[in-house]
BAVOLUM-441770 format. One line per field, with one value per residue: x, y, z of N, C-alpha, C in turn. Coordinates in Angstrom, 2 decimals, decimal comma, always signed. Example, Ala and Ser with C-alpha at 12.3 -4.5 7.8 and 13.67 -1.06 7.14 Angstrom:
! residues 2
nxx	c(+13,19 | +12,85)
nyy	c(-5,69 | -2,25)
nzz	c(+7,80 | +7,08)
caxx	c(+12,30 | +13,67)
cayy	c(-4,50 | -1,06)
cazz	c(+7,80 | +7,14)
cxx	c(+13,20 | +12,90)
cyy	c(-3,30 | +0,03)
czz	c(+7,80 | +7,87)
END
This chain:
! residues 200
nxx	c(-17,29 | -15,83 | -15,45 | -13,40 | -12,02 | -12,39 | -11,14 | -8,44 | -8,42 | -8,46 | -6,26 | -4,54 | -4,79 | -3,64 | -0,55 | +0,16 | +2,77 | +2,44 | +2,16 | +2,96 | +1,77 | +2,71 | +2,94 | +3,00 | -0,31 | -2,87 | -2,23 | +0,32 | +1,18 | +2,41 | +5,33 | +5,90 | +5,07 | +5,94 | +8,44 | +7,08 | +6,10 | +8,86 | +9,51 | +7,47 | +7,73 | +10,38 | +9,46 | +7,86 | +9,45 | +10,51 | +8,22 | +6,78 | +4,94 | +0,85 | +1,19 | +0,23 | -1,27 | -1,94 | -4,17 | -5,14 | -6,83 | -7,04 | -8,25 | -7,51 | -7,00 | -5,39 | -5,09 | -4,87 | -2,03 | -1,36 | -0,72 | -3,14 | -3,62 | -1,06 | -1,36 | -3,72 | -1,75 | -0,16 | -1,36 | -2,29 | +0,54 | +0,70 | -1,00 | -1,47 | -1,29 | -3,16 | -5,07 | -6,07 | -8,29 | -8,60 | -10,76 | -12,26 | -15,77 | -17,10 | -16,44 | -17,37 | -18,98 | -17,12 | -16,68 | -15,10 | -12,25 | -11,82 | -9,39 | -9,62 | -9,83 | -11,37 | -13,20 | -12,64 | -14,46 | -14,60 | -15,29 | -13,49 | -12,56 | -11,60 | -12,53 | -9,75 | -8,25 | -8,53 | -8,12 | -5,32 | -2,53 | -0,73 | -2,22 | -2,20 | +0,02 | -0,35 | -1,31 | -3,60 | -6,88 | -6,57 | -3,88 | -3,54 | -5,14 | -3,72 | -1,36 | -2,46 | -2,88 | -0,57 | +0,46 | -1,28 | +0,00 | +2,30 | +4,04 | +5,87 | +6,97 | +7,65 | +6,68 | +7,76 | +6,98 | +7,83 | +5,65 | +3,86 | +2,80 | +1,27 | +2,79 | +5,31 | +4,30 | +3,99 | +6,39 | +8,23 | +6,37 | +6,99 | +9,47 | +9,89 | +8,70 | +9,71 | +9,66 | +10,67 | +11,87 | +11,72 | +12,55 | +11,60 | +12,92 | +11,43 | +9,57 | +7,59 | +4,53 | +3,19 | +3,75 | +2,58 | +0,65 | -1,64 | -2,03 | +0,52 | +2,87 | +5,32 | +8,73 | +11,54 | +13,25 | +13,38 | +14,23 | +15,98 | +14,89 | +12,57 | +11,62 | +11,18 | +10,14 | +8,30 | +9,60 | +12,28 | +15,64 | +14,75 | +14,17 | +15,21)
nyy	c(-9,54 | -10,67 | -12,85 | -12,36 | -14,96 | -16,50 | -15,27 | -15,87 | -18,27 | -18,48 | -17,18 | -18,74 | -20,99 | -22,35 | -21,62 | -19,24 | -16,54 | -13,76 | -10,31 | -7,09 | -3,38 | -0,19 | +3,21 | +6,73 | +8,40 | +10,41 | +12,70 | +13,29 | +11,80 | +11,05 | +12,67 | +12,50 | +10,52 | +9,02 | +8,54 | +6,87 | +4,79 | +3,80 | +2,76 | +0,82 | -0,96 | -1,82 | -3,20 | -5,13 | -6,71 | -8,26 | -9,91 | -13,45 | -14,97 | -15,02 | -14,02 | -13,00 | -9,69 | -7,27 | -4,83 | -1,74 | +0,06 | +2,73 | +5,01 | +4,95 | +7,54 | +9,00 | +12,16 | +12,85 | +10,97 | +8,72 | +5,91 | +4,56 | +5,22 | +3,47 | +1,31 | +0,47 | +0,99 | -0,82 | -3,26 | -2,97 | -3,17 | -5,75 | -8,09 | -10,74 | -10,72 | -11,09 | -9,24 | -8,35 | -6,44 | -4,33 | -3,12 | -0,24 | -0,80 | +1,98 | +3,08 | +1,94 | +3,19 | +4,41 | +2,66 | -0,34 | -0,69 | -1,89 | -3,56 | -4,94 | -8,14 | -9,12 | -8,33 | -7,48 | -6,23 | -4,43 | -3,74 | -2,75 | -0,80 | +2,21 | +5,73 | +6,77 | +5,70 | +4,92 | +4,48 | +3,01 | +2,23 | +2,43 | +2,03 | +2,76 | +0,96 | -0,68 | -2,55 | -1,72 | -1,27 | -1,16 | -1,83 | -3,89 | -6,05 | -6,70 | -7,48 | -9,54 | -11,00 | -11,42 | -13,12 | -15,68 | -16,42 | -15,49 | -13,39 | -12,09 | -9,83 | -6,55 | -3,53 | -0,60 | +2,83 | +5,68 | +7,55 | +8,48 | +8,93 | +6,62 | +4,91 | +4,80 | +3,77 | +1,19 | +0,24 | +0,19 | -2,64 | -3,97 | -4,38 | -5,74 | -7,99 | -9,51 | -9,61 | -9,22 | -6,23 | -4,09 | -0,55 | +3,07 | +5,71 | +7,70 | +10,70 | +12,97 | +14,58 | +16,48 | +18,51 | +16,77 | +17,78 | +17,85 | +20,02 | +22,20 | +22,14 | +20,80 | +21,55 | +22,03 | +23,52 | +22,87 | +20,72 | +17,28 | +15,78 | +17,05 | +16,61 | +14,03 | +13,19 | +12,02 | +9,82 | +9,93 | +8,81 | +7,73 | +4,91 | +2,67)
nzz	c(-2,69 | +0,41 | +2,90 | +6,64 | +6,81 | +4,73 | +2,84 | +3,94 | +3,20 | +0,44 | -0,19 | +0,78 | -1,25 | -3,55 | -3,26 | -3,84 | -3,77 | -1,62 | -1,53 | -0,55 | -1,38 | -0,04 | +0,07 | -0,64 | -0,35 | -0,31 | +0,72 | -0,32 | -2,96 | -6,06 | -7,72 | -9,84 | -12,77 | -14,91 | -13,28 | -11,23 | -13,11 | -13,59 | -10,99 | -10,31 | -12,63 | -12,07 | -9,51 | -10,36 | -11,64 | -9,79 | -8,52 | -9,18 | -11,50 | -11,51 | -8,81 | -5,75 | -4,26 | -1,50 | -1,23 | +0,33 | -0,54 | -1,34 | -4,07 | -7,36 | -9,06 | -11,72 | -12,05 | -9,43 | -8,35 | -6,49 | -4,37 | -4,72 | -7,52 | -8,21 | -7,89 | -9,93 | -12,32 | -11,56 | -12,28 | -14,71 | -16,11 | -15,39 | -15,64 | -14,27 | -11,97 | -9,05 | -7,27 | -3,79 | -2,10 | +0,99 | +2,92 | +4,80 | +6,08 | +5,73 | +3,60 | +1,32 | -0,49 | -1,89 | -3,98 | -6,05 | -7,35 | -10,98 | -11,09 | -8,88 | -7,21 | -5,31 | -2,47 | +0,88 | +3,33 | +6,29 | +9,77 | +12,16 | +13,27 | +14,50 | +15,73 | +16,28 | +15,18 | +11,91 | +9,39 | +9,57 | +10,84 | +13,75 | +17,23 | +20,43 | +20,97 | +19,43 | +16,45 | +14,12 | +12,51 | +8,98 | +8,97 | +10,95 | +9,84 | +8,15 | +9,61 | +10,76 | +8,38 | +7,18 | +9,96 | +9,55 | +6,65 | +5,92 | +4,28 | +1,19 | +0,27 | +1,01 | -0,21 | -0,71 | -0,92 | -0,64 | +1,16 | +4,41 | +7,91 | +8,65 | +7,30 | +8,15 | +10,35 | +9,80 | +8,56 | +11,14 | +12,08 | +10,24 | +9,99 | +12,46 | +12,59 | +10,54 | +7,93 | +4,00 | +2,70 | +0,29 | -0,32 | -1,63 | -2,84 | -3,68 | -5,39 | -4,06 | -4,78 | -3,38 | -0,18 | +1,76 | +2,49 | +0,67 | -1,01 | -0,83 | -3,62 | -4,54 | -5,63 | -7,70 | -6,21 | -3,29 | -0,92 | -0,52 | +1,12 | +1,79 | -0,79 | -0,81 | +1,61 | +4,81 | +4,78 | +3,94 | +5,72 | +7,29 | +6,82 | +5,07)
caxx	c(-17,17 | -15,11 | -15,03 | -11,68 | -11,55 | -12,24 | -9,72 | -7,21 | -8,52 | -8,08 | -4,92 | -3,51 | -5,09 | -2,29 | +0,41 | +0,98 | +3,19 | +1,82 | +3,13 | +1,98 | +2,72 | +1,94 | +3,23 | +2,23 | -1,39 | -3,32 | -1,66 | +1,77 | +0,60 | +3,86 | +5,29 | +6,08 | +4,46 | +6,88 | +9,15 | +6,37 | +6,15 | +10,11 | +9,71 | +6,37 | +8,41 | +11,40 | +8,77 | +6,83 | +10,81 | +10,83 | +6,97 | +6,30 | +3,57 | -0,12 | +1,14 | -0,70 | -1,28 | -2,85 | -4,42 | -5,84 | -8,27 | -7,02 | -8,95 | -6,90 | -7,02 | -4,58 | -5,24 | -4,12 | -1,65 | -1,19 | -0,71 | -4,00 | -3,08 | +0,18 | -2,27 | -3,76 | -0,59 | +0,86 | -2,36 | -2,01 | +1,71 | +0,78 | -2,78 | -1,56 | -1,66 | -4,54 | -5,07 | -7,45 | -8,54 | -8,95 | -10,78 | -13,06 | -16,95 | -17,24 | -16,05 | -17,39 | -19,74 | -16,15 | -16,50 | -14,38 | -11,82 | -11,83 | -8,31 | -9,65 | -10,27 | -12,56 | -12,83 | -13,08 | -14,66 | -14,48 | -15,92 | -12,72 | -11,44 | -12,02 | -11,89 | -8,38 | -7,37 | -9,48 | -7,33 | -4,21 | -1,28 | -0,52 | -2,71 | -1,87 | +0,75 | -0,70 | -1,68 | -5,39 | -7,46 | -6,35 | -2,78 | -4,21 | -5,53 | -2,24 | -0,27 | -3,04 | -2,56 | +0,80 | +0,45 | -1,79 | +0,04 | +3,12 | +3,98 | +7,08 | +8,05 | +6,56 | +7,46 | +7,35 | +7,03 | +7,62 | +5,00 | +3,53 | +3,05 | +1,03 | +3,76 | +6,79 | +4,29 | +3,79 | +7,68 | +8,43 | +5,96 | +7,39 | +11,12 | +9,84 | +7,89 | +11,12 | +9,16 | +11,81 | +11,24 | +12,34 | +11,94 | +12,35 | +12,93 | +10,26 | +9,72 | +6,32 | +3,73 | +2,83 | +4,67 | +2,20 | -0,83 | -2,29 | -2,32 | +1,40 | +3,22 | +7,04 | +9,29 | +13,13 | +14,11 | +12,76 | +15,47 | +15,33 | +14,10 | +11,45 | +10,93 | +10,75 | +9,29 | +8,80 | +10,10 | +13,88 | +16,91 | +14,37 | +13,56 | +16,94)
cayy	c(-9,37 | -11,99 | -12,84 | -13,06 | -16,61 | -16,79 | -14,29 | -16,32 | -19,49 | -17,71 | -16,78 | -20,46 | -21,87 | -22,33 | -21,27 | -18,35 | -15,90 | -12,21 | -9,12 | -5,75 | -2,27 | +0,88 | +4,46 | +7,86 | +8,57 | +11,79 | +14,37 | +13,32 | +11,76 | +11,09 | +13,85 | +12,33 | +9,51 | +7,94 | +7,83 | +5,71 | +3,70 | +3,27 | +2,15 | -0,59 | -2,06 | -2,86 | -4,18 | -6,33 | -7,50 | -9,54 | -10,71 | -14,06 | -14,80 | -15,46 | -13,86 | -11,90 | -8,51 | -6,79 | -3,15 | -0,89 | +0,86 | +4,45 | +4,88 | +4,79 | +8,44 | +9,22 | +13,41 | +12,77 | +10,11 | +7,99 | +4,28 | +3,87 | +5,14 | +2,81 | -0,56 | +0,44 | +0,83 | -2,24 | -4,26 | -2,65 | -4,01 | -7,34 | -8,42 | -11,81 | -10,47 | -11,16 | -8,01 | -8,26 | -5,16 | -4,91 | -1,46 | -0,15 | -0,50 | +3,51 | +3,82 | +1,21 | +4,36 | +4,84 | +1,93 | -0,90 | -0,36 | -2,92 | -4,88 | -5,62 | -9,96 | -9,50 | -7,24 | -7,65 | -4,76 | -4,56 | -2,56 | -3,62 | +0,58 | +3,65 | +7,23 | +7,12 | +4,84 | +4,92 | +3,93 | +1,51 | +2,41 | +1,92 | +2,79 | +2,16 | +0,46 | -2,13 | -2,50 | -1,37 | -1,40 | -1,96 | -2,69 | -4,94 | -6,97 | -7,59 | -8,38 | -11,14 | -12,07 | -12,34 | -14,52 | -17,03 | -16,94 | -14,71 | -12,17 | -12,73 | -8,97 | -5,64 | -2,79 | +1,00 | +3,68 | +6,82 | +6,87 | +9,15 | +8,35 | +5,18 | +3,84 | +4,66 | +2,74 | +0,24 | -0,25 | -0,68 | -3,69 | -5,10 | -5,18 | -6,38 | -8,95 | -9,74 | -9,25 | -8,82 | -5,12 | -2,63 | +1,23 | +3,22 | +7,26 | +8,36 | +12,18 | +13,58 | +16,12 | +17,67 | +18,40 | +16,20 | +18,37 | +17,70 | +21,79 | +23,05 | +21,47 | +20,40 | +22,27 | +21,93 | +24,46 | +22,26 | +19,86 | +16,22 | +15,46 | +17,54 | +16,27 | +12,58 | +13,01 | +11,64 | +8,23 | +10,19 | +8,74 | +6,64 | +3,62 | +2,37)
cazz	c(-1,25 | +1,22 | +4,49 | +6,71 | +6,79 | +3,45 | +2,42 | +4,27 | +1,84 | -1,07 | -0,29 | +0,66 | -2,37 | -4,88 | -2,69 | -4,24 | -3,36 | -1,15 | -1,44 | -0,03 | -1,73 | +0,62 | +0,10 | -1,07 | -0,37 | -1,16 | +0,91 | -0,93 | -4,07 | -6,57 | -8,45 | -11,91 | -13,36 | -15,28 | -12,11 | -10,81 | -13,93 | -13,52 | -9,95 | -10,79 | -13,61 | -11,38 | -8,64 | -11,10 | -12,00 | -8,34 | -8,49 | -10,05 | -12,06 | -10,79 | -7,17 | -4,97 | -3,61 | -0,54 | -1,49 | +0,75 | -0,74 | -2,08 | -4,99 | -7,84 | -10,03 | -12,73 | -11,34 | -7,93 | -8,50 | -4,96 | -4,37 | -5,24 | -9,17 | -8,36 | -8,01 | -11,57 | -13,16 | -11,63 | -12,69 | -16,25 | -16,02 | -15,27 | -15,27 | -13,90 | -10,43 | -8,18 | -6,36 | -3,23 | -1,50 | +2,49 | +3,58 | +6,50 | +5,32 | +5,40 | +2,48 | +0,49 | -1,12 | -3,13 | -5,25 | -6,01 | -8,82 | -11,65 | -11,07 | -7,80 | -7,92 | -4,52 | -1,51 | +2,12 | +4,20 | +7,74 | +10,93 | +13,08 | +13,66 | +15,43 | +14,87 | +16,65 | +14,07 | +10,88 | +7,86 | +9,61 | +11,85 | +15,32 | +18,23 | +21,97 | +20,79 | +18,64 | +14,57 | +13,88 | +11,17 | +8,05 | +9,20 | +12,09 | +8,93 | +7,06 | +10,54 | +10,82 | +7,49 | +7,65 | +10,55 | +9,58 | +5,64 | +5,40 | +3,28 | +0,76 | +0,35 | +0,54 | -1,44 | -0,12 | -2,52 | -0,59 | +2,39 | +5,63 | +9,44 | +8,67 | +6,63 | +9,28 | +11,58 | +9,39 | +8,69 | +12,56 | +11,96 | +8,55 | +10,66 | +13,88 | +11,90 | +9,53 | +6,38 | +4,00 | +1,99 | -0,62 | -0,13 | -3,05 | -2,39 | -4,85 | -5,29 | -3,91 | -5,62 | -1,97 | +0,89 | +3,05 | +2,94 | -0,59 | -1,78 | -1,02 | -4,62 | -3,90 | -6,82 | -7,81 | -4,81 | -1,99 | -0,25 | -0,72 | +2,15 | +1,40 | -2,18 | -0,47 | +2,97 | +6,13 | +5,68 | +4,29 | +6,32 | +8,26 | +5,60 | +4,28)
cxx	c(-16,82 | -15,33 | -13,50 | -11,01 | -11,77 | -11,61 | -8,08 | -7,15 | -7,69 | -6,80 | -3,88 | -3,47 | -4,36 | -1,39 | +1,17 | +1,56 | +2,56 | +2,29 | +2,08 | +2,85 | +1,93 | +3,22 | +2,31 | +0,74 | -1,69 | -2,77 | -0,25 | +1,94 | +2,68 | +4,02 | +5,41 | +5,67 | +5,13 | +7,94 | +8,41 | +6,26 | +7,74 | +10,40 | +8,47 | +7,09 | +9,68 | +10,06 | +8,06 | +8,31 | +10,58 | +9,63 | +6,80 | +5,23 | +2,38 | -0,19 | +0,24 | -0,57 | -2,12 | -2,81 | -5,43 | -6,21 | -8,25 | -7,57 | -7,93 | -7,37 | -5,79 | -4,05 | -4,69 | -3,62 | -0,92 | -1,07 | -1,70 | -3,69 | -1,89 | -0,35 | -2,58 | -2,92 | +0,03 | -0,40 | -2,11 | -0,94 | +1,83 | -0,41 | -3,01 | -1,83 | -2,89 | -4,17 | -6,27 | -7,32 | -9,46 | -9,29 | -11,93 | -14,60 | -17,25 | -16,93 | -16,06 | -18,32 | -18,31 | -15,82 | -15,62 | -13,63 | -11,60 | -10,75 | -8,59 | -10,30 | -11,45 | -11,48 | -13,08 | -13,03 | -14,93 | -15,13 | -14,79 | -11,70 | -12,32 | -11,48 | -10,42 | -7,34 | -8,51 | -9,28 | -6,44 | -3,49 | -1,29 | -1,38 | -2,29 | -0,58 | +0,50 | -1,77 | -3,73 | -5,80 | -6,81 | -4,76 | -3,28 | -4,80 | -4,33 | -1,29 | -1,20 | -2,87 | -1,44 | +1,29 | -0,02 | -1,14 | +1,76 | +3,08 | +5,49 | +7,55 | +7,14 | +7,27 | +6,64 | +7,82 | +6,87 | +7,03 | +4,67 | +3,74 | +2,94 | +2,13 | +5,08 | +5,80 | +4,08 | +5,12 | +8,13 | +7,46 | +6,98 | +9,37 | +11,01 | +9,50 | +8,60 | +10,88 | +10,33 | +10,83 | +12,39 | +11,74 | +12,63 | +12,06 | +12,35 | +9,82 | +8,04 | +5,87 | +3,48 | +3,58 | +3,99 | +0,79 | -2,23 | -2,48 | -0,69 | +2,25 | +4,69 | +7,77 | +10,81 | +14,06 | +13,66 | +14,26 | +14,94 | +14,70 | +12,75 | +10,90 | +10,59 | +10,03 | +9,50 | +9,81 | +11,83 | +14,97 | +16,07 | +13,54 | +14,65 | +16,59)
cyy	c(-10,71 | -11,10 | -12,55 | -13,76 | -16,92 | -16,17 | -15,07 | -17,55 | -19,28 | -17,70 | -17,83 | -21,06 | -21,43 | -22,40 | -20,27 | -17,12 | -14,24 | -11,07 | -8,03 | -4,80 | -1,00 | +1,64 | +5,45 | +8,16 | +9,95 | +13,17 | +14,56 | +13,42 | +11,36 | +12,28 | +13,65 | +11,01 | +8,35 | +7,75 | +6,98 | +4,77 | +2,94 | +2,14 | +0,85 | -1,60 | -2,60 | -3,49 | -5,48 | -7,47 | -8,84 | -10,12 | -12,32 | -14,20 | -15,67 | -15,35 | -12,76 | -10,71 | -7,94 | -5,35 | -2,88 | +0,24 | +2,34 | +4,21 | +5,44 | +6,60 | +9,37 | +11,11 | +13,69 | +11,27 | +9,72 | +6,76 | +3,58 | +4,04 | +4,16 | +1,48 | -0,28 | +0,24 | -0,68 | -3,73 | -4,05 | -3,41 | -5,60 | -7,74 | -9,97 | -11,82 | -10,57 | -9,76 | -7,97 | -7,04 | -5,15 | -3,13 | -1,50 | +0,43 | +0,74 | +3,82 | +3,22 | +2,16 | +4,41 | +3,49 | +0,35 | -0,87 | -1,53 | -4,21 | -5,17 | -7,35 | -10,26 | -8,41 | -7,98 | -6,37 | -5,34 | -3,36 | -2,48 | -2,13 | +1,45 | +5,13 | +7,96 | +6,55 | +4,18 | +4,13 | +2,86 | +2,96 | +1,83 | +2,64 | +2,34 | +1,03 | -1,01 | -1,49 | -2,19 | -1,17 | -1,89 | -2,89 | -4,19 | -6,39 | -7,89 | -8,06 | -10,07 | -11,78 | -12,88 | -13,40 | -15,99 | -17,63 | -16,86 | -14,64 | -12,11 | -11,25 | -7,99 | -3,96 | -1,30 | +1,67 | +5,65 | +6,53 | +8,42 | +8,47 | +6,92 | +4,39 | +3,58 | +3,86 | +1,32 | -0,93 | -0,52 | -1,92 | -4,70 | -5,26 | -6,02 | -8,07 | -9,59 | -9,76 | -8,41 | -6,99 | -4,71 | -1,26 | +2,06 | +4,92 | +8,16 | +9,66 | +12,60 | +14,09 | +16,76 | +17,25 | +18,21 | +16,89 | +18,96 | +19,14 | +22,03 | +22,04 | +21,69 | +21,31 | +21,81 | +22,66 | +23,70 | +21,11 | +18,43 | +15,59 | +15,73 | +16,95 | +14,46 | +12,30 | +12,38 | +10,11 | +8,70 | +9,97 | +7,91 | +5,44 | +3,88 | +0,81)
czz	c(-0,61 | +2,10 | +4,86 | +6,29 | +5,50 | +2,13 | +2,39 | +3,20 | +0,77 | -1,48 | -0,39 | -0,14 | -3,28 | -4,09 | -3,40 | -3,89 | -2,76 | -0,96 | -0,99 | -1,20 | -1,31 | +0,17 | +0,08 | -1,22 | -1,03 | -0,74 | +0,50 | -2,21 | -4,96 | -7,64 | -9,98 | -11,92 | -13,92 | -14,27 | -11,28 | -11,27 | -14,01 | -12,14 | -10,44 | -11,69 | -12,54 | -9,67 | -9,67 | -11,65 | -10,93 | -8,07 | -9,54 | -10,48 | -11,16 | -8,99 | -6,72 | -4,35 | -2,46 | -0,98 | -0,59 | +0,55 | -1,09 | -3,52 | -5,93 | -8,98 | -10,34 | -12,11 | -10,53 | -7,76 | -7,01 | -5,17 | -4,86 | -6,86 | -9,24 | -8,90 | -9,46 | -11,76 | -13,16 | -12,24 | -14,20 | -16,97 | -16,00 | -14,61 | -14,97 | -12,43 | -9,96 | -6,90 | -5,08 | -2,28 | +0,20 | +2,77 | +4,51 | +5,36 | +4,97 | +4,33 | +1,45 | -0,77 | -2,46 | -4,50 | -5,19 | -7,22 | -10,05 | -11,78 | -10,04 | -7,80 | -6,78 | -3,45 | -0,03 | +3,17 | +5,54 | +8,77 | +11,99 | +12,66 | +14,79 | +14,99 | +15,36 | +15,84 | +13,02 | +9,59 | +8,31 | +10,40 | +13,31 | +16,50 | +19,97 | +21,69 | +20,08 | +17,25 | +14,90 | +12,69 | +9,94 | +8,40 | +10,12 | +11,22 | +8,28 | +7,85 | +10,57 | +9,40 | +7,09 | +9,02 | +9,85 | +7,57 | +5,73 | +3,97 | +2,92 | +0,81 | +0,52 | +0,31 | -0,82 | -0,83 | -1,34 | +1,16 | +3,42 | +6,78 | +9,34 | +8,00 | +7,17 | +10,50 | +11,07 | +8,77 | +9,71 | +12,82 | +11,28 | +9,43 | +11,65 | +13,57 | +10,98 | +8,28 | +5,76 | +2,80 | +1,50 | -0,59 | -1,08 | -2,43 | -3,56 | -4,82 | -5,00 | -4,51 | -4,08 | -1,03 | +1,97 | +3,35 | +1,94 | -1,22 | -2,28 | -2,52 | -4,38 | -5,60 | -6,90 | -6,51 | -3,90 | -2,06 | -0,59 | -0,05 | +1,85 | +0,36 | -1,74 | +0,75 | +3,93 | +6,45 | +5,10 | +5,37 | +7,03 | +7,83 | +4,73 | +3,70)
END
């Protein structure tokens, strides 16, 4: 367990490079596995060694494969990464997963904004964390794997903010509401979701 300010330490010490990687949560999830393992290997391509990561806090299971199963994989991939994990105390009951190098929990939401995105027109919770971190460090790239609302509000950040990024059009398992299962007859849109035609 870390503080802010001693998050932000952490982070300066070495000078090593910070990357984010948000997408596909649980009501999307990815639909094939090894197209995840295809996309992680070309991200771990543009990471150097001993750099850093910001994870928020989806719990990583193989079952219901989401960003949080992405962080495993990419830790599995390259267990040089320092992975630190930024989530809202409520949900510290879920654990902390083992590639995590240290956590920092927070009280700093609301139930209008619980997990990260935009509220009143400004970053909250968990996002609200990684705009400040990218202030006081920056953030060398950050890597979108798919994605929902929070992640189209979290891309009108990462442009406004000039963070440079890659968005990869990764194929869902649900069409957004963790039950209905996406199939070969569904459109691509459909099979990729909300951030299609709007994350280039």
């Amino acid at each position: 367990m870390i503080s802010f300010n001693n998050l932000i330490k952490t982070l300066k010490h070495g000078n090593a490079p910070l990357f984010m990687m948000i997408g596909n949560g649980g009501n999307n999830q990815f639909r094939y596995i090894k197209d995840l393992r295809s996309v992680l290997r070309d991200v771990v391509g543009q990471v150097p060694h001993g750099s850093s990561f910001l994870y928020f806090g989806d719990y990583p299971n193989k079952k219901n494969p989401d960003i949080g199963y992405a962080f495993q994989l990419l830790s599995e991939l390259r267990p040089d990464i320092n992975i630190y994990m930024i989530q809202i105390k409520e949900a510290i009951a879920w654990g902390i997963p083992k590639f995590v190098k240290n956590v920092y929990w927070h009280t700093d939401y609301s139930t209008k904004c619980k997990w990260g995105g935009v509220n009143n027109n400004k970053p909250c919770s968990n996002t609200k964390k990684w705009t400040l971190i990218n202030k006081y460090i920056g953030i060398s790239k950050v890597f979108i794997l798919g994605g929902g609302e929070i992640t189209l509000d979290e891309f009108k950040l990462i442009k406004q903010l000039k963070i440079d990024y890659i968005y990869y059009k990764i194929h869902r398992r649900y069409l957004g509401d963790g039950n209905t299962k996406i199939n070969d007859k569904y459109t691509q849109r459909q099979k990729i979701g909300i951030t299609y035609k709007k994350i280039e």
